[in-house]
N, C-alpha and C positions, 0 to 999 in steps of 0.2 A: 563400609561394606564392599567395597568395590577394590581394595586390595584383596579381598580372598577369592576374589573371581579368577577366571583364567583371561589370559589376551582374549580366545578366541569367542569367550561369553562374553563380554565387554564390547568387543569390537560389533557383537548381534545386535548388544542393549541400543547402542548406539546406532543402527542401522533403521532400527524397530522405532526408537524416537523420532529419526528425521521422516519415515515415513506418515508418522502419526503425526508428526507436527503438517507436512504438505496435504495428508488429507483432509483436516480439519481446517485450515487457514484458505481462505476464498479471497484473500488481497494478491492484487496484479497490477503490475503495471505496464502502458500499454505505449507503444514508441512505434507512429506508423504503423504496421502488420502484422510488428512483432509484440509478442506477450511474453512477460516472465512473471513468474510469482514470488509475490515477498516471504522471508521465512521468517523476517522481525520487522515490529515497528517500534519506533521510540517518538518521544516529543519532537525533535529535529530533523528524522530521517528513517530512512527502512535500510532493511539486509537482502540480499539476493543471492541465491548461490552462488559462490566464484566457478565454479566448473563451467556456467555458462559462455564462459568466453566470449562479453561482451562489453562495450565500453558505453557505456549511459553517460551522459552529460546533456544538457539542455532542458529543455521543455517537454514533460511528461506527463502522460493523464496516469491517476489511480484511482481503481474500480475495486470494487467489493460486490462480486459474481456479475452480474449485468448492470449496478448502479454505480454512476459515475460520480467519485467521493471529492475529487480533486483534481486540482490543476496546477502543476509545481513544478519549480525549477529548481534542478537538482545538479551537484556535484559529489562527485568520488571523492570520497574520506580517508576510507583504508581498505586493508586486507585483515582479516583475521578468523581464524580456525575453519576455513574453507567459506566464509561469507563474503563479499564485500557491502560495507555501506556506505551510504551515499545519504547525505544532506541537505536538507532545502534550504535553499537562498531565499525562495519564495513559494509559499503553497496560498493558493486562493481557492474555498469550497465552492462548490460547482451548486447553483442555485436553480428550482424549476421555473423561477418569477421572476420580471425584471424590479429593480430597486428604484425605489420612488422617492424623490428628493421634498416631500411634503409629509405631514402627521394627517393619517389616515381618522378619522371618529369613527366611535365603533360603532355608531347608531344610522352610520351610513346607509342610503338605499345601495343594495347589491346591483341592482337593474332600474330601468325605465320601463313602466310597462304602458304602453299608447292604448287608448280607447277604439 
């Protein structure tokens, strides 16, 4: 269908999707003070706008609106069609509990309650 379009209807269709894609996508990720938002995730890694003119490597938090999803260490992979993406070496989910080295019973008392 998109041969019988014109450049100039193509190049809108195209404008119309990146903006629907950034309003609807709430992943970010956050380096120090700065924020940028993801416009793809894959198993390995996300995309970021290349327009952004920055160079991400190291140690990165990713958040999904105010919830912190992750903790990851990332490298630059490629360029492509105006994204770049970037790769984890290592992502660790960010957890509200600490991890406890013993098997919990489920029939355990929650509390102590004293007389």
């Amino acid at each position: 269908m998109e041969s019988y379009l014109s450049n100039e209807v193509r190049q809108g269709l195209d404008q119309a999707r990146k903006r629907a894609t950034k309003a609807s996508n709430r992943l970010c990720v956050h380096v120090g003070d700065d924020v940028f938002r993801i416009t793809k995730t894959f198993d390995n890694g996300f995309c970021i706008p290349a327009d952004l003119e920055t160079d991400l490597r190291g140690l990165v938090d990713v958040f999904d609106g105010p919830k912190h999803l992750f903790q990851c260490l990332i490298v630059c992979s490629e360029l492509n069609d105006g994204e770049v993406h970037y790769e984890y070496k290592r992502s660790t989910e960010v957890v509200d509990q600490a991890p406890v080295d013993f098997v919990r019973a489920e029939d355990a008392p929650i509390a102590l309650l004293e007389r």
